[in-house]
Backbone as a chain_set.jsonl record, in Angstrom:
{"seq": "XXXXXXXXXXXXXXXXXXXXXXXXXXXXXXXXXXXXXXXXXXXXXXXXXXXXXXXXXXXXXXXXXXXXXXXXXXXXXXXXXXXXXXXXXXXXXXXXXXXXXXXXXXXXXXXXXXXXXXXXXXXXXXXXXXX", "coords": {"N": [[-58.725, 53.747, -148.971], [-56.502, 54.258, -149.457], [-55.529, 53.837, -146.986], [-54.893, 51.51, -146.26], [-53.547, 50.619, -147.523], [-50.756, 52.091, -146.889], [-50.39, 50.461, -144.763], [-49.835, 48.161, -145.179], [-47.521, 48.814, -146.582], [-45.898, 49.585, -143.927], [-45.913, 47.737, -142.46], [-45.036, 45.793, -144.455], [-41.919, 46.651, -144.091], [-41.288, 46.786, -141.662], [-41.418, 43.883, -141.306], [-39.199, 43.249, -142.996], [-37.015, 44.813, -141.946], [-36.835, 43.264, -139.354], [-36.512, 40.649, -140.24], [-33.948, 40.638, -141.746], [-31.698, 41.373, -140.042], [-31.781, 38.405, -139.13], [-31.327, 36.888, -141.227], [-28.718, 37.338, -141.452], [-27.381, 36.68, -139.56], [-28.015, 33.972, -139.525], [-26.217, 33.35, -141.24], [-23.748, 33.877, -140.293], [-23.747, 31.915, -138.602], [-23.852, 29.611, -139.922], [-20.753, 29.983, -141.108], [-19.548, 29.761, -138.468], [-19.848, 27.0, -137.948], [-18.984, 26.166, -139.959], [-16.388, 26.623, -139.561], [-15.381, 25.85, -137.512], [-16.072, 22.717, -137.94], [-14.032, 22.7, -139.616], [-11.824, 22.969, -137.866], [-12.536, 20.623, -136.377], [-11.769, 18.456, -137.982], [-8.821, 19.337, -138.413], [-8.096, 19.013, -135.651], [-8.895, 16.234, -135.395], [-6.847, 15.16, -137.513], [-4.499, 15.564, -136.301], [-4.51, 13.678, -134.057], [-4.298, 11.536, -135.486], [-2.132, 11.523, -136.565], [-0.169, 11.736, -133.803], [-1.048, 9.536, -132.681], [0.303, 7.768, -134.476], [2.686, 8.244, -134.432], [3.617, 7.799, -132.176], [3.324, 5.231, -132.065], [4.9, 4.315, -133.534], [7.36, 4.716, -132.406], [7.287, 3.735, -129.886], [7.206, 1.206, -130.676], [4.093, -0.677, -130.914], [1.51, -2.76, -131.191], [-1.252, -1.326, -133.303], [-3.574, -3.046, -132.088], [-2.855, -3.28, -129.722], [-3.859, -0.746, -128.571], [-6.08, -0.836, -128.033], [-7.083, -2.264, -126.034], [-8.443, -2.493, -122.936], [-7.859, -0.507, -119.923], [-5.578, -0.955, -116.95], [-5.906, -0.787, -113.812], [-4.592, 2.554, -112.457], [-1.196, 2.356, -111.453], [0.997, 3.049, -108.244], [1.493, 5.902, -107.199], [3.751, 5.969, -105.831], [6.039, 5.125, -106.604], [7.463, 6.731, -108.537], [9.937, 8.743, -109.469], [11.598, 11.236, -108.338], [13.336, 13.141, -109.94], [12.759, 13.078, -113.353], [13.98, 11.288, -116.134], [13.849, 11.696, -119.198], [14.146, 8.312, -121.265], [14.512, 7.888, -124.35], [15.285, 9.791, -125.436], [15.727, 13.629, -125.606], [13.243, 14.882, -126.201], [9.561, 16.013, -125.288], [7.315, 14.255, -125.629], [8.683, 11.684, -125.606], [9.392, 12.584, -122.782], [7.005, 12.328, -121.503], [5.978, 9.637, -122.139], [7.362, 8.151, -120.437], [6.623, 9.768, -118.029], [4.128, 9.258, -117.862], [4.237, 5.81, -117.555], [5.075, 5.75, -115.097], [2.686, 5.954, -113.618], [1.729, 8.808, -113.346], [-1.046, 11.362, -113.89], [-2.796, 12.479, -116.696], [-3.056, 15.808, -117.013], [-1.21, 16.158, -114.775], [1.415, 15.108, -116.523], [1.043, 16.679, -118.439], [1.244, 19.527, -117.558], [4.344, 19.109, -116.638], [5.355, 18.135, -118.678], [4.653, 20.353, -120.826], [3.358, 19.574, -122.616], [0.127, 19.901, -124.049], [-3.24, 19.523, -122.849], [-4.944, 17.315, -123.693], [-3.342, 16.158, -125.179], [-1.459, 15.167, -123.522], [-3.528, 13.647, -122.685], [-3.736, 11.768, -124.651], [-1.206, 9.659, -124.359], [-1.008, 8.92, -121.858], [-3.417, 7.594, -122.156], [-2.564, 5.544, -123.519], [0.058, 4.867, -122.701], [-0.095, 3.951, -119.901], [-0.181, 1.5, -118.793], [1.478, 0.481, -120.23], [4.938, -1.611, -120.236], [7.726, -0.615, -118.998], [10.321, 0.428, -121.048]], "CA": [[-57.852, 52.734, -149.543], [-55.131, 55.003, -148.909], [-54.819, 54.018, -145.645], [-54.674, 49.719, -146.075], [-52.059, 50.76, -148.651], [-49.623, 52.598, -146.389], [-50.678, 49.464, -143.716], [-49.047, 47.299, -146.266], [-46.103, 49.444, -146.393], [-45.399, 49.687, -143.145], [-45.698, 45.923, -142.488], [-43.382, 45.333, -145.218], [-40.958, 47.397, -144.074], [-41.073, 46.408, -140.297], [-40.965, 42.373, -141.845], [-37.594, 43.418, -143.686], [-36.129, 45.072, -140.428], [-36.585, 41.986, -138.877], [-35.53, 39.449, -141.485], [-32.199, 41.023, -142.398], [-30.772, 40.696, -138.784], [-32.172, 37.268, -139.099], [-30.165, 36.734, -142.277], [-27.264, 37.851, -141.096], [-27.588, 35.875, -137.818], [-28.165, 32.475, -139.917], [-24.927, 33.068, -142.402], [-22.785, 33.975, -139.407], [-24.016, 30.706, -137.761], [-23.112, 28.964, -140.503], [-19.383, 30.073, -140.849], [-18.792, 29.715, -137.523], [-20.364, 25.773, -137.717], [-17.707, 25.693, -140.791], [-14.929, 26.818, -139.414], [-15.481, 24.785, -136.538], [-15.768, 21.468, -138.791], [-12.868, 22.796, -140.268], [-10.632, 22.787, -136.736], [-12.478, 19.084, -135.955], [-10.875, 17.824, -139.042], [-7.476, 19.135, -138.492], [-7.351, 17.603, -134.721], [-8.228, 14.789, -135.969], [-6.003, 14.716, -138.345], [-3.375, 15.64, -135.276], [-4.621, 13.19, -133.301], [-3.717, 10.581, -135.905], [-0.216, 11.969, -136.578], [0.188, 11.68, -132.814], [-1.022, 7.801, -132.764], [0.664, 7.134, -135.579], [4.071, 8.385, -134.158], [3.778, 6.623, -130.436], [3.376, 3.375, -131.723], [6.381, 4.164, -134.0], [8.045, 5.311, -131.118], [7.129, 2.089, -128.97], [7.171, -0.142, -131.723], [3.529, -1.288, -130.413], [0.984, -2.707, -132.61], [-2.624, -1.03, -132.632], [-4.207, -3.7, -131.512], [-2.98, -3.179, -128.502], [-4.057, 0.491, -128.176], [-7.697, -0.991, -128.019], [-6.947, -3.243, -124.611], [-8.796, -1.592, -121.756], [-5.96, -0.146, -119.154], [-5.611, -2.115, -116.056], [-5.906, 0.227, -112.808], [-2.942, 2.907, -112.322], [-0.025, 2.319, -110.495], [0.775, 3.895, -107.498], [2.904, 7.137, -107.731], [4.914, 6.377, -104.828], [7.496, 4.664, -107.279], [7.739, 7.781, -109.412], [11.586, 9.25, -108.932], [11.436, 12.6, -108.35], [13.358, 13.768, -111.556], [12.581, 11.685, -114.384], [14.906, 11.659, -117.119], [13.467, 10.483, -120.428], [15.3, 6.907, -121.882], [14.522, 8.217, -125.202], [15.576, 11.466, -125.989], [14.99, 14.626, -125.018], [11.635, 15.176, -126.741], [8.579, 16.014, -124.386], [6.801, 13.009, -125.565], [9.649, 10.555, -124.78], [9.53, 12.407, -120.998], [5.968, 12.085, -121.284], [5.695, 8.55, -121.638], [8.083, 7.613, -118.605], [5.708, 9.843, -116.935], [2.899, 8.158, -117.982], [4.577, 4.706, -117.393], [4.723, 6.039, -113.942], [1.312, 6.461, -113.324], [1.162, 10.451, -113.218], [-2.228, 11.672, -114.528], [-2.806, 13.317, -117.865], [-3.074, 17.073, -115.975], [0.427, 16.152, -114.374], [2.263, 14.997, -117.76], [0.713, 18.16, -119.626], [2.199, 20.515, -116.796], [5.471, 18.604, -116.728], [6.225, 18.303, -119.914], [4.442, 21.159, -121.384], [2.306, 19.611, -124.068], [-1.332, 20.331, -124.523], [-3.831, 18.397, -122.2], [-5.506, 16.287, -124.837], [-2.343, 15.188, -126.565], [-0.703, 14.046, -122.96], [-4.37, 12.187, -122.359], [-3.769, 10.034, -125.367], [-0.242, 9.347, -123.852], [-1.436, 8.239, -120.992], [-4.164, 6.563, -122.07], [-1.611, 4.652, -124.599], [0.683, 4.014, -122.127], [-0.258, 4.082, -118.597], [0.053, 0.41, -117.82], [2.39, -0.705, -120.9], [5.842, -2.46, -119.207], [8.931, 0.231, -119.451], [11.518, -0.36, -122.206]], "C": [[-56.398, 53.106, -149.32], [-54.228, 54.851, -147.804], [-54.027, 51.929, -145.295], [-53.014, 49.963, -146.874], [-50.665, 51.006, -148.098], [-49.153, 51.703, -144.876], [-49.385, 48.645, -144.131], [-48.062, 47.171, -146.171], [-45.433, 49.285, -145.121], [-45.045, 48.046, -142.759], [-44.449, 45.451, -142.867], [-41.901, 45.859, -144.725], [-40.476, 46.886, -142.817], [-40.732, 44.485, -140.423], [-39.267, 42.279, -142.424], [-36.987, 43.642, -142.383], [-36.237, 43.887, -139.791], [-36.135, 40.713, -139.123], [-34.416, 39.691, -141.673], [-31.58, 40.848, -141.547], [-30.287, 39.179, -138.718], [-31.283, 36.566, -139.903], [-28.718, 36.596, -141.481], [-26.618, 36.573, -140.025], [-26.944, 34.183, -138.671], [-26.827, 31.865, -140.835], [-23.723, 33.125, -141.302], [-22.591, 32.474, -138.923], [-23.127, 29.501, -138.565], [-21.599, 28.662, -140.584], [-18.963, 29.816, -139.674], [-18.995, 27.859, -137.411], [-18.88, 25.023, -138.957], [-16.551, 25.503, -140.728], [-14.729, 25.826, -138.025], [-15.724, 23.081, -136.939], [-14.436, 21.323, -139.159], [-11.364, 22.095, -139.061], [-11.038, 21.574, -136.1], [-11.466, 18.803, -136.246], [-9.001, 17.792, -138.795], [-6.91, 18.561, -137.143], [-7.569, 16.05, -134.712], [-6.972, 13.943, -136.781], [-4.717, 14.549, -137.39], [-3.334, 14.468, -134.325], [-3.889, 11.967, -133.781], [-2.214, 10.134, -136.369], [0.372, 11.625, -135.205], [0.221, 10.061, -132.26], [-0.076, 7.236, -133.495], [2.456, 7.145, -134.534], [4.748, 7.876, -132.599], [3.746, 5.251, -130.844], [4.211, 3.356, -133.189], [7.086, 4.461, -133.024], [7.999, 3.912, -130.274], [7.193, 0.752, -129.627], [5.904, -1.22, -131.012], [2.342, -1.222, -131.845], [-0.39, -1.709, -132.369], [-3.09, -1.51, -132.261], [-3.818, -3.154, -130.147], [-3.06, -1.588, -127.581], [-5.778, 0.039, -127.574], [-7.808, -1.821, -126.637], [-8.065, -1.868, -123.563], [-7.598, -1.555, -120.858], [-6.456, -0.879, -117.877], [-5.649, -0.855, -114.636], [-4.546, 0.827, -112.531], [-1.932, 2.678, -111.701], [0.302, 3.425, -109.732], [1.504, 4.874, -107.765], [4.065, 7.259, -106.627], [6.17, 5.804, -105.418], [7.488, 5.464, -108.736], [9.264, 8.797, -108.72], [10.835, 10.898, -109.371], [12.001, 13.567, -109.226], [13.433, 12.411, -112.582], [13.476, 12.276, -115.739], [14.37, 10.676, -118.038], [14.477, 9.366, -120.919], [15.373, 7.308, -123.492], [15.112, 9.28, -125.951], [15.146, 12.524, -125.428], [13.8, 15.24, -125.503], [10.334, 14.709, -125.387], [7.601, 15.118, -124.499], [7.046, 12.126, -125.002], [9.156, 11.015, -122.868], [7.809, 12.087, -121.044], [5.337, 10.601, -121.531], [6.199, 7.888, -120.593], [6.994, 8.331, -117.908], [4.375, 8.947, -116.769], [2.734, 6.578, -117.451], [4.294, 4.373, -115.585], [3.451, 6.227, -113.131], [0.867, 8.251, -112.891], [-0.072, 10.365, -114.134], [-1.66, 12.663, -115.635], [-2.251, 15.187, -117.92], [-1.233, 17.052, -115.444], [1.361, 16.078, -115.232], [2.445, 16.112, -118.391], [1.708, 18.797, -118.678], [3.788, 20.332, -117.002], [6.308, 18.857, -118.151], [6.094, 19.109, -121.198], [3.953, 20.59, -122.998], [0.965, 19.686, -123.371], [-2.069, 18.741, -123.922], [-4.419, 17.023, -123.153], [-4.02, 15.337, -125.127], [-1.59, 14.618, -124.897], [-2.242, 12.705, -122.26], [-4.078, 11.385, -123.425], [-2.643, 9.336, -124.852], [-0.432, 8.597, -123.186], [-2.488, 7.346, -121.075], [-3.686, 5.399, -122.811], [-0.919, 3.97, -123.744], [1.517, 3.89, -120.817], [0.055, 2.464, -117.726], [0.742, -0.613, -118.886], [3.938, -0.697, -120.012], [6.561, -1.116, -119.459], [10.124, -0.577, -120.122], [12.662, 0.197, -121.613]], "O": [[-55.426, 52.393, -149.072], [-53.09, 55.238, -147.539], [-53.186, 51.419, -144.556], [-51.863, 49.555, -146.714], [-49.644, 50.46, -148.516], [-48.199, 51.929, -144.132], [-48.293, 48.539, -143.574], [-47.429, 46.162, -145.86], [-44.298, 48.813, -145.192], [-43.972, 47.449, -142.847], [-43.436, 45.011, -142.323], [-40.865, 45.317, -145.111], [-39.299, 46.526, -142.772], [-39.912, 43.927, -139.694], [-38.431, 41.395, -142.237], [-36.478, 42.71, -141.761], [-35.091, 43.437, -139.772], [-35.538, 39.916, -138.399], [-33.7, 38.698, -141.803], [-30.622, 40.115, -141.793], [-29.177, 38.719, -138.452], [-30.522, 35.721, -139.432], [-27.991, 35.673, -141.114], [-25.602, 35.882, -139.967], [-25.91, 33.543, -138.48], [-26.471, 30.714, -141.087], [-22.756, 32.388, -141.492], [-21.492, 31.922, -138.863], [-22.207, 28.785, -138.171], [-21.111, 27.571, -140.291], [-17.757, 29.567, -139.674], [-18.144, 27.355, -136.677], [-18.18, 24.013, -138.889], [-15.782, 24.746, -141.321], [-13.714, 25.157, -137.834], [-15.49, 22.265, -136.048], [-13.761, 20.294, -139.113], [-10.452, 21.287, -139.238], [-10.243, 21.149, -135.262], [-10.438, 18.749, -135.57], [-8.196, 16.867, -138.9], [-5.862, 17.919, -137.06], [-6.912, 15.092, -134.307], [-6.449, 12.83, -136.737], [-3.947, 13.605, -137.566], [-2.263, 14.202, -133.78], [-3.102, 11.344, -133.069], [-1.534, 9.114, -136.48], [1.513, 11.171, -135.293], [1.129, 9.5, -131.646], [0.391, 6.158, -133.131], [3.096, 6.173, -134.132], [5.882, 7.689, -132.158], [4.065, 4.288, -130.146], [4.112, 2.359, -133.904], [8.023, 3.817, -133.494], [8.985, 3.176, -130.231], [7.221, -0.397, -129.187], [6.252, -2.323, -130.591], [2.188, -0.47, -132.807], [-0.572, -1.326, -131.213], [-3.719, -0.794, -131.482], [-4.683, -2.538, -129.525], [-2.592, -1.305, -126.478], [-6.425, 0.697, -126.759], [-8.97, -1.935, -126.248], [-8.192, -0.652, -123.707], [-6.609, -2.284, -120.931], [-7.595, -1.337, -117.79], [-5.138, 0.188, -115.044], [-3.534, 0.141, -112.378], [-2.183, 3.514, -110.833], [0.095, 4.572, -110.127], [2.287, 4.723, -108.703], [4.929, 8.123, -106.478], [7.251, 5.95, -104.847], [7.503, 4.903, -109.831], [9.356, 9.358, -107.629], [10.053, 11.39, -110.185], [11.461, 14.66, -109.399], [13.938, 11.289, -112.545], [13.552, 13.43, -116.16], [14.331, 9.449, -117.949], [15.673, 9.66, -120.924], [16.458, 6.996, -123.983], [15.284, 9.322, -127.169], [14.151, 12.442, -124.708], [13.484, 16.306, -124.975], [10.191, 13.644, -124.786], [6.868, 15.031, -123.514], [6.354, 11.567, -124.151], [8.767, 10.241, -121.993], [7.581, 11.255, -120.166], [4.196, 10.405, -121.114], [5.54, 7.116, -119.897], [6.329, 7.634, -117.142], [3.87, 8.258, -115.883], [1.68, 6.079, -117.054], [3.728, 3.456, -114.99], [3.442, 6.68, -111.986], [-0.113, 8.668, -112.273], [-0.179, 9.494, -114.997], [-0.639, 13.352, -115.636], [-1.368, 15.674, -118.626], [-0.333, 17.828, -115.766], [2.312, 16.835, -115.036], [3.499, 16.573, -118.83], [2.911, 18.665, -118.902], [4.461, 21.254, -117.465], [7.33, 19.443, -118.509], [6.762, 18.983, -122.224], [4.151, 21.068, -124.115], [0.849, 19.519, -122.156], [-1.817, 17.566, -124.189], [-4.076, 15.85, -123.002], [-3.855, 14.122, -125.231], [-1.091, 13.5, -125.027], [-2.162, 11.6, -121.722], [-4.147, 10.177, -123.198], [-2.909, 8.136, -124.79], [-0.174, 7.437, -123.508], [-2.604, 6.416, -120.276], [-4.311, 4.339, -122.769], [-0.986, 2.741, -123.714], [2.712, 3.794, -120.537], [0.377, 2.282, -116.552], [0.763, -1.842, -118.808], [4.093, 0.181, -119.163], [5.934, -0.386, -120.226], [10.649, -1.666, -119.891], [13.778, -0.056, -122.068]]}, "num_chains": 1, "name": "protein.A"}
């Protein structure tokens, strides 16, 4: 009996060693699923600060963020330094570029914002008129 007994034991023991990693594994998973909800949330939240402040900036309504865009314009009537009409804020140059038909990739480089934030640019306002 001595010997089922120390069977037992060992079992148990080799079940724990393997569960506790397991643990560990499943709480990590978690936090990282949290903290990663967490940094959705706040580009969303950026994203909407960023909408919000282009179509104060353009004085355009939302509706007309929802239009589908019309095919780009060519880039051969893009001036070779572009001087924002707005101000010197990398948005302002980044909608003349945009206006221009440069790609998202080209705006970001240019005007040194963050690829995402010059795709909404461009996707905002790639084929609205220039003011």
């Amino acid at each position: 009996m001595l010997g089922w007994l120390e069977l037992v034991v060992v079992l148990a023991l080799w079940t724990a060693a393997l569960a506790l990693p397991c643990v560990f594994w499943l709480r990590r998973q978690q936090s990282l699923r949290a903290l990663d909800e967490h940094r959705f949330d706040q580009m969303q939240a950026q994203i909407s600060r960023l909408q919000k402040d282009l179509h104060a900036q353009a004085g355009a309504q939302p509706s007309a963020v929802s239009q589908a865009p019309a095919p780009a314009r060519r880039r051969a009537d893009v001036p070779a330094p572009i001087e924002p009409s707005g101000g010197g804020s990398p948005y302002n140059q980044a909608i003349e570029l945009a206006r221009h038909g440069l790609s998202a990739g080209e705006v970001a480089e240019r005007c040194g914002i963050s690829r995402s934030e010059a795709e909404l640019i461009v996707s905002l306002y790639r084929n609205s008129p220039t003011a």
